[in-house]
Backbone bond lengths (Angstrom), bond angles and torsions (degrees), N, CA, C in turn:
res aa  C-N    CA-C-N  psi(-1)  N-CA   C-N-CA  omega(-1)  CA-C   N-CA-C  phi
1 X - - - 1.457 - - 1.524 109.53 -
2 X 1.242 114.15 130.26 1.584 108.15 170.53 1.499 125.96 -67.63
3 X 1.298 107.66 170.36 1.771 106.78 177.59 1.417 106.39 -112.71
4 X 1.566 100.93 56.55 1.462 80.89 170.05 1.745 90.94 -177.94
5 X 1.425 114.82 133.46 1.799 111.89 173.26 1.956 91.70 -115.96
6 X 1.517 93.87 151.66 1.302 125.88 147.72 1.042 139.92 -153.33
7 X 1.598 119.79 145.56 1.378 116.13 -166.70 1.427 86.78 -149.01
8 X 1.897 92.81 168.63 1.486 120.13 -159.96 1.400 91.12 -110.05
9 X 1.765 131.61 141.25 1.116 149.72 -145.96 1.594 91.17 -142.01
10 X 1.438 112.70 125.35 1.576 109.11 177.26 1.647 76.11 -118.40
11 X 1.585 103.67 170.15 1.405 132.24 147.12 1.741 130.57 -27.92
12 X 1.184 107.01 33.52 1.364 114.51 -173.08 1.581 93.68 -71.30
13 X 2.158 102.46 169.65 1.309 92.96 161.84 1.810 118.67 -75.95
14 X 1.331 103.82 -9.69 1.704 94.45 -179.03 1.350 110.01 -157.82
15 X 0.865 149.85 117.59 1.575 144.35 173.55 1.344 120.44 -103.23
16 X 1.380 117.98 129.87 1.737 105.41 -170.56 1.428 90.56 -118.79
17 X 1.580 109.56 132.47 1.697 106.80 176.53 1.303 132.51 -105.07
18 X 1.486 106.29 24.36 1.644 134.54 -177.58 1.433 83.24 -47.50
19 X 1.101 100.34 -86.89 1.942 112.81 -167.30 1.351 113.53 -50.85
20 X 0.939 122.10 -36.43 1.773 130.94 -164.99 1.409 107.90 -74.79
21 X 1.439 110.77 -46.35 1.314 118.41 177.13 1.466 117.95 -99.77
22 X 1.349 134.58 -9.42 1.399 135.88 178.09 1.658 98.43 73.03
23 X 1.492 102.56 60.30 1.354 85.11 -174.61 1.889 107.69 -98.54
24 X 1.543 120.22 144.70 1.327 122.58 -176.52 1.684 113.58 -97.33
25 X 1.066 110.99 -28.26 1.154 119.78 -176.71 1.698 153.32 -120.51
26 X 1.589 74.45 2.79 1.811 88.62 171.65 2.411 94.61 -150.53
27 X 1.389 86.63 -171.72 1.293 111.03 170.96 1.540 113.15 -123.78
28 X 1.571 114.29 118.64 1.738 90.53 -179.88 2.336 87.48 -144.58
29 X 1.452 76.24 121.71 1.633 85.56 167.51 1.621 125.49 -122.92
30 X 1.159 108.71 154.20 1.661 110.73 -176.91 1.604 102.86 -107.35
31 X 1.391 91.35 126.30 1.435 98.71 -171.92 1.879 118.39 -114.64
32 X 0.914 114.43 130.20 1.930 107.58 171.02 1.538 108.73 -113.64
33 X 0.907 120.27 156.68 1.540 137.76 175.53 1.424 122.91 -149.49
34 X 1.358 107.89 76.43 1.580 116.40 -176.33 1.920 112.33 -42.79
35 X 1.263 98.13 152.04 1.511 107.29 -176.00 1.609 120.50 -20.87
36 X 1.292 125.59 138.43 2.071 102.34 -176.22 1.127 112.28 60.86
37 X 1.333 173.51 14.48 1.008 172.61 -67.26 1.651 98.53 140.90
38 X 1.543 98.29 153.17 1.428 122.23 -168.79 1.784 121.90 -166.99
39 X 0.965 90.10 134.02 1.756 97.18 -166.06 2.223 87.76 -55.91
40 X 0.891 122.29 116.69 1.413 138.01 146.99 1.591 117.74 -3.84
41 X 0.923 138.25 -18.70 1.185 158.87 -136.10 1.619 140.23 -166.65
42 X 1.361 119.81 133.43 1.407 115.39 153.08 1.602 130.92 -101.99
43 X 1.228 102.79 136.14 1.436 87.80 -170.42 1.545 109.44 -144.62
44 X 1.737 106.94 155.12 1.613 113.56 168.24 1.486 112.77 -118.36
45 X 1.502 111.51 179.27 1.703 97.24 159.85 1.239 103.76 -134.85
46 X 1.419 113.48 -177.03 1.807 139.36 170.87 1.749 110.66 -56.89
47 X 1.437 113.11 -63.28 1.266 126.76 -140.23 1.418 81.89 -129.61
48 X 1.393 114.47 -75.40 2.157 113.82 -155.91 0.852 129.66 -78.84
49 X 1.493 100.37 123.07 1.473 103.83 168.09 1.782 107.23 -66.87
50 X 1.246 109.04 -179.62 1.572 130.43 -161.78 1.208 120.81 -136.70
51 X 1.371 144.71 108.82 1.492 142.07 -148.84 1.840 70.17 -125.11
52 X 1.535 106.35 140.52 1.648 115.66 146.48 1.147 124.65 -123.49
53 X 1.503 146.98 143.24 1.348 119.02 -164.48 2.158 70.50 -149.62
54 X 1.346 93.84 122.47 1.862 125.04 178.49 1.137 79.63 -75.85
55 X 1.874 117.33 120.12 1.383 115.15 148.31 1.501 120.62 -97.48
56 X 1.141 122.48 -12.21 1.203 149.05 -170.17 1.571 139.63 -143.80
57 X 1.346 127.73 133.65 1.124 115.46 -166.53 1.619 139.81 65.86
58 X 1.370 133.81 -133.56 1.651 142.24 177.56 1.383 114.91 -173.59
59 X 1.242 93.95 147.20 2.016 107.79 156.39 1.117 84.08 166.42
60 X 1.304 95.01 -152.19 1.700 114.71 -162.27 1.548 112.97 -128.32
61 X 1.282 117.63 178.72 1.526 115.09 169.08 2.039 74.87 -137.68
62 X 1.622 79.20 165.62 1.834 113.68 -170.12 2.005 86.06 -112.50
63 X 1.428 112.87 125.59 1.613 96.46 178.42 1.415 77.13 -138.44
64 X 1.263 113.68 125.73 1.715 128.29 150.91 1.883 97.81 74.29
65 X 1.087 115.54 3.69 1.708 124.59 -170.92 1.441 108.81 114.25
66 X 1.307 126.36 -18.76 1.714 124.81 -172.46 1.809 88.91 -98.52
67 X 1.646 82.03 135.53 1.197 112.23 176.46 1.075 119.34 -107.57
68 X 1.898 120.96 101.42 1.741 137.53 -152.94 2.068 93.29 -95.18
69 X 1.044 104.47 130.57 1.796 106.96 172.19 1.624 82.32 -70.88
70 X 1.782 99.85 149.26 1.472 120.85 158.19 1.465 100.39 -117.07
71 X 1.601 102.90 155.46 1.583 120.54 175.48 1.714 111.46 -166.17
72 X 1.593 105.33 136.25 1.076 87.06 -166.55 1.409 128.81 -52.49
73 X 1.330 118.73 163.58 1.681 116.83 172.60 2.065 96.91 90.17
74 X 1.164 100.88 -1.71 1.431 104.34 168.50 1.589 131.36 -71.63
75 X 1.152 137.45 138.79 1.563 128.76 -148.54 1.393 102.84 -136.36
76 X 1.378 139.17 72.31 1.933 123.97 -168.94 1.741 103.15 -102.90
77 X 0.970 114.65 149.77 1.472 126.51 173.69 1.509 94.44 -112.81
78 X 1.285 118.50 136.22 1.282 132.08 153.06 1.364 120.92 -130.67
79 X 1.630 103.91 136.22 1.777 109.61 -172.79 1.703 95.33 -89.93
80 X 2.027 88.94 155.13 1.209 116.38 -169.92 1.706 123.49 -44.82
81 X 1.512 96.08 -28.47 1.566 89.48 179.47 1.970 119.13 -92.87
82 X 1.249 100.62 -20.27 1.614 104.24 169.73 1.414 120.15 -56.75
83 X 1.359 108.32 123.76 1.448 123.60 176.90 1.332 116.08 -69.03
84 X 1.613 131.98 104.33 0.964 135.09 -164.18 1.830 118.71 -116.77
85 X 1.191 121.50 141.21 1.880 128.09 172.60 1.485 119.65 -138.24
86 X 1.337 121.30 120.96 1.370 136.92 168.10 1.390 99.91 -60.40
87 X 1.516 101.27 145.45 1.685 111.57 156.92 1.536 96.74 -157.29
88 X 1.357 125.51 146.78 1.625 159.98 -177.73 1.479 83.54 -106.35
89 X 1.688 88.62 120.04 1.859 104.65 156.51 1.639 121.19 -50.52
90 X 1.236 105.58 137.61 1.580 101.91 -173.91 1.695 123.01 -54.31
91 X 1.151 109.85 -14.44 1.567 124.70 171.80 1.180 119.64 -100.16
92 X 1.741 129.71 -29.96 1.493 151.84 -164.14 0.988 124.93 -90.97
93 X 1.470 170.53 83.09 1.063 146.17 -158.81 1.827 90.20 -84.81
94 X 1.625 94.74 165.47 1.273 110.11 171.85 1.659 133.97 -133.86
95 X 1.233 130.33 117.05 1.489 119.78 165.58 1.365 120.31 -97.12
96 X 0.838 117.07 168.83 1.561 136.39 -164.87 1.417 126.25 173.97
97 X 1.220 99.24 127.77 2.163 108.33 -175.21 1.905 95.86 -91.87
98 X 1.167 100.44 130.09 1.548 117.06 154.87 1.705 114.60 -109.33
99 X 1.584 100.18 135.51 1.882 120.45 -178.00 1.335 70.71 -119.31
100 X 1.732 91.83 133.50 1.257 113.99 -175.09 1.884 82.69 -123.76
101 X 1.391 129.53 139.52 1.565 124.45 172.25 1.502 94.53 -147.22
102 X 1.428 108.89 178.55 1.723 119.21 178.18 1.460 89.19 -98.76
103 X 1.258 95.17 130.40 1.839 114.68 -172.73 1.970 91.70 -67.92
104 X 1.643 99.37 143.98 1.748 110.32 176.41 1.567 98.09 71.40
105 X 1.143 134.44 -3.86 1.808 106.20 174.49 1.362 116.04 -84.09
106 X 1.333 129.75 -2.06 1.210 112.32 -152.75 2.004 102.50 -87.71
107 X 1.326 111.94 120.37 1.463 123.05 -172.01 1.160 122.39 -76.76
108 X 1.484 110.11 -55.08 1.823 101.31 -177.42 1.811 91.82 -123.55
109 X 1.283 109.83 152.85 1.366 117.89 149.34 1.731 115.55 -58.95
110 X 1.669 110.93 159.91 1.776 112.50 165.00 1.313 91.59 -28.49
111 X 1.620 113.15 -80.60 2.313 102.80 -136.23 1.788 79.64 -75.41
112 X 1.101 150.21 -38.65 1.475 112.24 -165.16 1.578 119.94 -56.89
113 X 1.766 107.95 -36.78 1.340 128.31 161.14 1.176 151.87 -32.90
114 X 1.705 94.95 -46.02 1.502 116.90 -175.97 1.555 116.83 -75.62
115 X 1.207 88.10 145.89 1.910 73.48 167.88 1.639 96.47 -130.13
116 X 1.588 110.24 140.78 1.549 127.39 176.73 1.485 135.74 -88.24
């Protein structure tokens, strides 16, 4: 078996790469949100925290009731219990990748990690 998956990611509205990539240790999806548009939903979790990093486009996310501007090159962490909602500027569409991980596991940094 190799040590290593890759796959090719088109423009979907959402791609989750649990399966695609065999992933063990995090959650990471590619997300779009055409202009006006809004993820369906509010939501929290159990365990993960949530890294988002805007690759594209603007809007905002709704976190706990405060409403944060997004732009690309934007980076928010949100913990597992905050109630969180996407929204795409009414003119903008927007993408953005979410790392979904279990909040407190992370053990070593890269150089403590690496081995040379």
């Amino acid at each position: 078996m190799a040590n290593f998956s890759k796959v090719s990611v088109v423009s979907d509205g959402r791609t989750e790469l649990h399966d695609k990539l065999s992933l063990t240790g995090a959650e990471i999806s590619i997300n779009h949100l055409p202009a006006g548009a809004c993820v369906p939903f509010v939501h929290a979790h159990k365990n993960n925290e949530e890294i988002y990093a805007v690759l594209a486009g603007a809007g905002r996310v709704v976190i706990d009731g405060e409403t944060v501007a997004l732009a690309e090159g934007d980076w928010v962490r949100i913990s597992p219990a905050a109630k969180r909602q996407f929204f795409a500027s009414e003119d903008t569409a927007m993408s953005f990748i979410c790392i979904q991980v279990k909040e407190h596991s992370l053990g070593d940094y890269t150089k403590d990690d690496a081995i040379v």
